[in-house]
KEKE-3310 file (N, C-alpha, C; in steps of 0.2 Angstrom, whole numbers, plus 5000, padded with zeros to 4 digits):
npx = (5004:5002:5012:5001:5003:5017:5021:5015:5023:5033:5033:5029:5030:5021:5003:4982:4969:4953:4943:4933:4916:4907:4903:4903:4901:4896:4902:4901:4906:4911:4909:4908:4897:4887:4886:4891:4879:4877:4885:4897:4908:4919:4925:4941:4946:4942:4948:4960:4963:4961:4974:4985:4984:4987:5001:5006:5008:5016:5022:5023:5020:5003:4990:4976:4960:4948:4934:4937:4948:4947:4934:4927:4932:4934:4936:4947:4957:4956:4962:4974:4979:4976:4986:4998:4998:4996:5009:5012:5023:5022:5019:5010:4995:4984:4968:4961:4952:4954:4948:4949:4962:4968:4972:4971:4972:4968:4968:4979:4988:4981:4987:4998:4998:4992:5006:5016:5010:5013:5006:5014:5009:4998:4983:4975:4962:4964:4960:4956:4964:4957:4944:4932:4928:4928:4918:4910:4907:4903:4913:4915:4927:4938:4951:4963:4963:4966:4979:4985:4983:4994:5004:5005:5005:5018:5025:5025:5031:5025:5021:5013:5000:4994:4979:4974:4961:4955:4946:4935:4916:4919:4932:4946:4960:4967:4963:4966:4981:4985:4983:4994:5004:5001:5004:5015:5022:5018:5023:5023:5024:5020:5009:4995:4986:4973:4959:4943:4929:4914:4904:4890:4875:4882:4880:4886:4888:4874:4870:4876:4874:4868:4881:4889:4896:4900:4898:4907:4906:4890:4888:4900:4904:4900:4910:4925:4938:4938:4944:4954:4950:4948:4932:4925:4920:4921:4915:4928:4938:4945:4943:4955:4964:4962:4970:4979:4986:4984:4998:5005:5004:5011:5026:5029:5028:5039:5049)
npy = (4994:5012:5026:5039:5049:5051:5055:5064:5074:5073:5085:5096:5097:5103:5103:5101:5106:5108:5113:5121:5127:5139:5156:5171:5184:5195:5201:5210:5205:5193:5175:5167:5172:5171:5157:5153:5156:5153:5147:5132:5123:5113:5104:5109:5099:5087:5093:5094:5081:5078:5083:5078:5066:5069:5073:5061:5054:5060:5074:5092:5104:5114:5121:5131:5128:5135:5149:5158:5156:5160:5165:5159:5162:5154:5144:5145:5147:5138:5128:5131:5129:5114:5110:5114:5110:5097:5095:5093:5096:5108:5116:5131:5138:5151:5157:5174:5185:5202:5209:5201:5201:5208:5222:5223:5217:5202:5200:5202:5191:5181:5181:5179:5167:5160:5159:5153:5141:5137:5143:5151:5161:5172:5173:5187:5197:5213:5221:5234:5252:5261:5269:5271:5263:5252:5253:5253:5240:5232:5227:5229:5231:5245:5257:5259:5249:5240:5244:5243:5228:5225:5231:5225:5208:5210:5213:5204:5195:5184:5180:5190:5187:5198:5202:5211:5222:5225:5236:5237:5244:5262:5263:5270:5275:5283:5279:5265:5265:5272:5261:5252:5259:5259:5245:5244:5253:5244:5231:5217:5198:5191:5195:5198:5204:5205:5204:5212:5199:5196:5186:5176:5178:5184:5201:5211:5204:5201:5213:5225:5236:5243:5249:5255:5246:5237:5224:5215:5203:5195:5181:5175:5162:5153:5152:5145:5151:5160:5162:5170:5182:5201:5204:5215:5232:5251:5267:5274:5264:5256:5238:5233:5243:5240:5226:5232:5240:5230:5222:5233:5234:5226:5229:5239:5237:5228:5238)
npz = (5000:4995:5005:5009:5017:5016:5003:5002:5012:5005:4999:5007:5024:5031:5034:5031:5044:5049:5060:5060:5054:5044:5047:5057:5054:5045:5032:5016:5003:5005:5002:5009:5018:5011:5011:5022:5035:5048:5062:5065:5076:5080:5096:5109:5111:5102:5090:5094:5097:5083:5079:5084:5079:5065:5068:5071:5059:5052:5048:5054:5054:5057:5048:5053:5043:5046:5043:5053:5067:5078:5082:5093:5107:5121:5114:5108:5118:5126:5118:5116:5129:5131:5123:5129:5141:5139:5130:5117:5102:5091:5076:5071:5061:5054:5049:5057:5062:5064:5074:5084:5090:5104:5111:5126:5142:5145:5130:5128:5136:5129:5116:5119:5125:5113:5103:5114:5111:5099:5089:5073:5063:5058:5048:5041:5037:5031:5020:5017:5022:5023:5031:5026:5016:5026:5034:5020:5015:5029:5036:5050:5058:5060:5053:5064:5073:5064:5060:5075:5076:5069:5075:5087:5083:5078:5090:5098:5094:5082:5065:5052:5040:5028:5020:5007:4998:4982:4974:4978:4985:4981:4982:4974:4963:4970:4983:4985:4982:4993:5005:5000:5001:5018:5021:5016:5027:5038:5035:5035:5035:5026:5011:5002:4989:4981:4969:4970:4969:4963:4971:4968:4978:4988:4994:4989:4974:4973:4973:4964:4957:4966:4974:4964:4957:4944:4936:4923:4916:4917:4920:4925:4933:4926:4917:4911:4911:4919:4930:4927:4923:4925:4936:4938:4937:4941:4943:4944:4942:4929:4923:4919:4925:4938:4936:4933:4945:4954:4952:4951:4966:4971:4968:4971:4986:4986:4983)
capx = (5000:5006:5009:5000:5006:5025:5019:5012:5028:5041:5031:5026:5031:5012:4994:4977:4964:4949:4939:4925:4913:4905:4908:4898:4903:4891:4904:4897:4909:4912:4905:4904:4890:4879:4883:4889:4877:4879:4894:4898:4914:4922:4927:4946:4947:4942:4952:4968:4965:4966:4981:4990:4982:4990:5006:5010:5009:5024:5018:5027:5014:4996:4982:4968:4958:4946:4935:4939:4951:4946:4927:4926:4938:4934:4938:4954:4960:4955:4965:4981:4979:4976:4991:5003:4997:5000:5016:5013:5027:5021:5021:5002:4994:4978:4964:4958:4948:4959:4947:4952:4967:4965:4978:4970:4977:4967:4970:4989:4990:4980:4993:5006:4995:4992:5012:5019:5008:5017:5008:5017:5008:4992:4983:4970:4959:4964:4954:4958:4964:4949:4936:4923:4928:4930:4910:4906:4908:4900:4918:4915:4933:4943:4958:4965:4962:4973:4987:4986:4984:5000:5009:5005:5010:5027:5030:5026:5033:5019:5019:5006:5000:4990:4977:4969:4957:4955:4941:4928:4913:4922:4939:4950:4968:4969:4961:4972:4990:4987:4982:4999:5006:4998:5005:5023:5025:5017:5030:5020:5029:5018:5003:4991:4984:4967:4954:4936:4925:4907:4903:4883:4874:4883:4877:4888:4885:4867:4866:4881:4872:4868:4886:4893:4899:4896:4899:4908:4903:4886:4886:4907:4906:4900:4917:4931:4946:4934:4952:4961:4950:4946:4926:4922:4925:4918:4915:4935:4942:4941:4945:4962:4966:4963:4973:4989:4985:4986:5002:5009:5007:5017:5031:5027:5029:5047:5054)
capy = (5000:5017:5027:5042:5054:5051:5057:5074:5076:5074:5091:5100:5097:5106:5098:5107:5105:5112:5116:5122:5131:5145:5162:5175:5191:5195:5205:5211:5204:5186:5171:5165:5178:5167:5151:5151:5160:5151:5144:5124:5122:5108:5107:5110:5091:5083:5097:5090:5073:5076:5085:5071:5060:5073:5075:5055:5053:5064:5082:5096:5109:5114:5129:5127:5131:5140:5154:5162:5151:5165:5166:5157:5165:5152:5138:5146:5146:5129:5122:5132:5125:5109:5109:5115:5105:5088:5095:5094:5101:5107:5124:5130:5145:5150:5162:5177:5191:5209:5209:5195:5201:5213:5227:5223:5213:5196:5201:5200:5185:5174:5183:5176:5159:5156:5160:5148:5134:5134:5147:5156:5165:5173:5175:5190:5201:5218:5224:5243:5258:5268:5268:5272:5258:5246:5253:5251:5231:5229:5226:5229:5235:5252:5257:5259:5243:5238:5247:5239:5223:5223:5229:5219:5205:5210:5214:5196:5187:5181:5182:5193:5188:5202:5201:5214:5219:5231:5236:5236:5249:5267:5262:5274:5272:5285:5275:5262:5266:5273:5255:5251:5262:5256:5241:5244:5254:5238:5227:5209:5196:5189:5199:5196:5209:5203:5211:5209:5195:5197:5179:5176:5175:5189:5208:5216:5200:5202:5221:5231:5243:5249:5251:5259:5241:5235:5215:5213:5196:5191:5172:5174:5159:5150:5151:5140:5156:5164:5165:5175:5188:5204:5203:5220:5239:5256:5273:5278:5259:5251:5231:5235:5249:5237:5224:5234:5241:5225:5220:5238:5234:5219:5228:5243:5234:5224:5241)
capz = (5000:4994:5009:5007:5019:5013:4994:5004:5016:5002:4996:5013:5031:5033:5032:5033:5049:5048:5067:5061:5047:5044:5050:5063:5051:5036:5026:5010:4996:5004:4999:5017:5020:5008:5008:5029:5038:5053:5062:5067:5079:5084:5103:5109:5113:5096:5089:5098:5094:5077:5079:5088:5072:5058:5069:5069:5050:5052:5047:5059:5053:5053:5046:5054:5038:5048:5041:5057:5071:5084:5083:5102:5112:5127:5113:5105:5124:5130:5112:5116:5135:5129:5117:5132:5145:5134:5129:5111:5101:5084:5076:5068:5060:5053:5049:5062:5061:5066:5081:5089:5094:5108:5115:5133:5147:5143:5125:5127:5138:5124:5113:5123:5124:5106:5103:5119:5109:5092:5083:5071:5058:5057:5041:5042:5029:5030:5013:5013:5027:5020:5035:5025:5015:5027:5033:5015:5014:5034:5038:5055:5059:5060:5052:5069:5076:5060:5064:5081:5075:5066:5080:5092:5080:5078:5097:5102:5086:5078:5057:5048:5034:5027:5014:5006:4993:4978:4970:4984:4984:4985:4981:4970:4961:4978:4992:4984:4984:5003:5006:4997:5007:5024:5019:5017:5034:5043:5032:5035:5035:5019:5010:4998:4985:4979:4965:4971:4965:4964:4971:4970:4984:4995:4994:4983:4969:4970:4972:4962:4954:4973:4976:4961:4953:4936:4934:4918:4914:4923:4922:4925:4936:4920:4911:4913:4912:4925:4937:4925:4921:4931:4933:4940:4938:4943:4938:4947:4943:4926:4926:4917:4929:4944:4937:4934:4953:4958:4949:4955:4971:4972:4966:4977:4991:4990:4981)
cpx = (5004:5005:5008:5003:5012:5022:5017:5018:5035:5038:5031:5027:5022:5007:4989:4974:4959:4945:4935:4922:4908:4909:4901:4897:4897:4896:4902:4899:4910:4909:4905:4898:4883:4879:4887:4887:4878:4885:4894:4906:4916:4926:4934:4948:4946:4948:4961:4969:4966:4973:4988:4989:4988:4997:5009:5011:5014:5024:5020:5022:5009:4994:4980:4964:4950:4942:4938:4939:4947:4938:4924:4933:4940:4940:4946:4962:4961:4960:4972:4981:4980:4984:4998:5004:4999:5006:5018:5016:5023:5022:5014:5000:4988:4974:4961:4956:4954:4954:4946:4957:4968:4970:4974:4973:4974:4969:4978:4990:4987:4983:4997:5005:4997:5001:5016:5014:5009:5012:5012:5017:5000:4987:4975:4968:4960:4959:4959:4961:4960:4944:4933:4923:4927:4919:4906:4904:4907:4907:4918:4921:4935:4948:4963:4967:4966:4979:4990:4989:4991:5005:5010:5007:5016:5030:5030:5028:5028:5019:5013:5007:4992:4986:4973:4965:4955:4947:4932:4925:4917:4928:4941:4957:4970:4970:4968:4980:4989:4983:4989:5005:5006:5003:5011:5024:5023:5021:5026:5026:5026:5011:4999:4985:4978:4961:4948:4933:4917:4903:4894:4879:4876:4880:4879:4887:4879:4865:4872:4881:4872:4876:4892:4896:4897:4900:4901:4903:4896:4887:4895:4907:4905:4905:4921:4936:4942:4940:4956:4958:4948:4938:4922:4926:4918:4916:4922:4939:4941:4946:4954:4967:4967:4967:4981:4990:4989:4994:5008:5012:5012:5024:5035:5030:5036:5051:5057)
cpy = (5006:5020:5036:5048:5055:5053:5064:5076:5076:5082:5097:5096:5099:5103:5104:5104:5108:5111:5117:5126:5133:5151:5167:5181:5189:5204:5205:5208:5197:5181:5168:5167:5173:5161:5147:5155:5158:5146:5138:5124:5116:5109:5107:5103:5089:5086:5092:5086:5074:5080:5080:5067:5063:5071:5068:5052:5057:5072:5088:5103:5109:5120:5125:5131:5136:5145:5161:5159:5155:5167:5163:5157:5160:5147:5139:5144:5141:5125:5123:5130:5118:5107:5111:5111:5097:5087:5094:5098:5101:5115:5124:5138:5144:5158:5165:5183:5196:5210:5207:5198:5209:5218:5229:5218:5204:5196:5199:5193:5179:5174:5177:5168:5154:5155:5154:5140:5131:5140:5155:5162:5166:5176:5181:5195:5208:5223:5231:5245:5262:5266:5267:5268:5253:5247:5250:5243:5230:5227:5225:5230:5242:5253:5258:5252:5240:5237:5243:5233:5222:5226:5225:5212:5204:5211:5207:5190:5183:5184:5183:5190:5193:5203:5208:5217:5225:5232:5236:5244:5256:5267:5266:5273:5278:5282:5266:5262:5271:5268:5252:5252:5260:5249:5239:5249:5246:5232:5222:5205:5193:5194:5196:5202:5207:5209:5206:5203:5197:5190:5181:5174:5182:5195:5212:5211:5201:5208:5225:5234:5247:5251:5252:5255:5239:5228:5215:5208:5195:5185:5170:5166:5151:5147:5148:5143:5162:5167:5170:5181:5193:5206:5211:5227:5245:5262:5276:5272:5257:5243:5233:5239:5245:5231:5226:5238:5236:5222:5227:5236:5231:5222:5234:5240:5231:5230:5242)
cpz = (5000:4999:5008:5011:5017:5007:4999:5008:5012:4998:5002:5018:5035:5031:5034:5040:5049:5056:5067:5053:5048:5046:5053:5058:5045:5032:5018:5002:4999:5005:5006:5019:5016:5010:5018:5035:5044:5056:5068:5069:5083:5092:5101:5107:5108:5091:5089:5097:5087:5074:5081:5079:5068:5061:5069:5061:5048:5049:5055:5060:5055:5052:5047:5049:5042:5046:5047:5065:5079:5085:5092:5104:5116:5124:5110:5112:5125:5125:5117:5122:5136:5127:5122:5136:5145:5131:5121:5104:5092:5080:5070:5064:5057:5052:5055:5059:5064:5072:5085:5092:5094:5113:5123:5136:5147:5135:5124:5130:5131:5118:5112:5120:5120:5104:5107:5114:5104:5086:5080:5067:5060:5051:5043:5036:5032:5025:5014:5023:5028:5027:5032:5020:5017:5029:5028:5013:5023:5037:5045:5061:5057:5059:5057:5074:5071:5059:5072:5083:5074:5071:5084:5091:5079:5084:5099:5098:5082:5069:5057:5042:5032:5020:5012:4998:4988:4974:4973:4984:4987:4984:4974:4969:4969:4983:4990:4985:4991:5006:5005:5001:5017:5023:5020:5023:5038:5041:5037:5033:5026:5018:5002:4994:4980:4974:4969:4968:4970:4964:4970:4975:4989:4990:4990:4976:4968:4969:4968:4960:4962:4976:4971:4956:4946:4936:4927:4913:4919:4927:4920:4928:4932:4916:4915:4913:4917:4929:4934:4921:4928:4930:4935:4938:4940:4942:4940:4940:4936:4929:4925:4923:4936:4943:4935:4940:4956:4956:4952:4959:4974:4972:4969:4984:4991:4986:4985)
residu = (UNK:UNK:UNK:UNK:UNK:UNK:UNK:UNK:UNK:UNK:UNK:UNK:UNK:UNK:UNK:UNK:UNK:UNK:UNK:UNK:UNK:UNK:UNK:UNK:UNK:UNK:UNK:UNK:UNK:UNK:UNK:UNK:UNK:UNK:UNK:UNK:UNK:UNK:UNK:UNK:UNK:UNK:UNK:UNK:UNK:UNK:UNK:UNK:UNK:UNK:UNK:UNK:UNK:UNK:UNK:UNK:UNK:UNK:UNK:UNK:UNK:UNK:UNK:UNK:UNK:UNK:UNK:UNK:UNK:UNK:UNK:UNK:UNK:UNK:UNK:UNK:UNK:UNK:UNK:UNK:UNK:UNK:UNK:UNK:UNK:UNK:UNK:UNK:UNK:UNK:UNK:UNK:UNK:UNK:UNK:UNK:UNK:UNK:UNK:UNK:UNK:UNK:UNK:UNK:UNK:UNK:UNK:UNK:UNK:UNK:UNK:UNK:UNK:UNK:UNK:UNK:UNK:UNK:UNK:UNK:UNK:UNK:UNK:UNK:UNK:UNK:UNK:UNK:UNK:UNK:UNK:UNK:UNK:UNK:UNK:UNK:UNK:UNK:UNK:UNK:UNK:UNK:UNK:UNK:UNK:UNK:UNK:UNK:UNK:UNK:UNK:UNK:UNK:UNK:UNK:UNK:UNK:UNK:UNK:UNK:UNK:UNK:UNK:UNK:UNK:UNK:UNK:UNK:UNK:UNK:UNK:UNK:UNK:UNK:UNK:UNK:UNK:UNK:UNK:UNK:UNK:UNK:UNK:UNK:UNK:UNK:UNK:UNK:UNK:UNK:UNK:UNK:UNK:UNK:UNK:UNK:UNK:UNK:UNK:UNK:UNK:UNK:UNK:UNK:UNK:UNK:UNK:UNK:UNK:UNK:UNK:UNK:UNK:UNK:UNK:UNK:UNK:UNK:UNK:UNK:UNK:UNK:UNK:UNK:UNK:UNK:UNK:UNK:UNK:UNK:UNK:UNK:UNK:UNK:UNK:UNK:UNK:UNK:UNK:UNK:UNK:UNK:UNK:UNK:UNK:UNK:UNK:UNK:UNK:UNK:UNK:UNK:UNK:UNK:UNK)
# end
């Protein structure tokens, strides 16, 4: 019998885990918001067991695929307690919201927490610096809390991975390159430069006229070269205009 985890370990040392589905948030551009209204979490404990499972198939890594690792607070704690307690060496990362992590005094200890239990990275969606961007898509965060975040992750050693997103309702070749900008002072350890998709199902897919969008392609998710095109523009942004934004930025950032 071929042994499967060897054919995966001679590629990546890391595997996925997944702890739960759905997501609490209803941001307006992601496909979560339609198709995971409500959110299903596995406990710490099962959690843990199949982290013991992953880590004897010889795997040193994990993401927990998660759309947001940090939605129970109590259970984020009770894992990394778990995971010290039993002495389990491994090193992990994962999706979190930027308001999970909290420049208060339980905030920094679950900081510390998650950190003392092997995680190294945190992948989280920035989108824009624009408040009234980030209002405009229900973001539900403040560019201040942003800023915060990404300190806080570099005083306690923890990798940023910073994702963010161009072409969202209000976005200008302005609001963007001071996004860009934003960007390169907080120097992440990885980052991610994204054009909108107008998934069906969430609020800006089903409404983009109300928020200034024009859907090139309707029935985009129809075609089979759907990945390589850009399917939205604005009356600021065309699609052209957003893909050499996004191509900018890239280049912007490690000048």
């Amino acid at each position: 019998m071929v042994n499967i985890s060897k054919k995966y370990l001679e590629k990546d040392n890391e595997t996925t885990v997944q702890g739960g589905r759905g997501c609490i948030n209803h941001c307006y551009f992601c496909q979560s918001s339609a198709f995971d209204r409500c959110i299903r979490l596995r406990s710490a404990s099962s959690l843990v067991n199949e982290v013991k499972k992953t880590l004897r198939l010889g795997f040193k890594s994990i993401f927990f695929s998660d759309l947001d690792f940090g939605a129970s607070e109590k259970r984020l704690k009770e894992f990394c307690e778990i995971i010290l307690r039993e002495k389990i060496i491994f090193q992990w990362n994962a999706n979190i919201r930027a308001d999970r992590i909290k420049n208060t005094e339980e905030g920094i200890k679950l900081i510390k927490l998650m950190k003392k239990s092997g995680c190294f990275r945190l992948f989280i969606g920035f989108e824009s610096i624009s408040g009234k961007i980030l209002q405009n898509v229900n973001k539900g965060i403040a560019p201040n809390q942003l800023k915060e975040v990404a300190r806080l992750l570099n005083e306690h050693g923890i990798n940023l991975h910073a994702s963010f997103l161009f072409g969202l309702p209000g976005d200008t070749e302005e609001t963007i390159k001071t996004t860009v900008k934003f960007a390169k002072q907080i120097n992440p350890q990885m980052v991610s430069f994204n054009i909108l998709i107008p998934f069906p199902g969430t609020f800006i897919g089903d409404n983009p006229e109300k928020f200034g969008i024009k859907v090139i392609d309707k029935y985009w998710y129809e075609k089979s070269d759907c990945a390589d095109k850009i399917l939205i523009n604005n009356k600021k942004l065309t699609a052209k205009k957003l893909r050499d934004l996004g191509a900018w930025a890239y280049k912007e950032l490690f000048s």
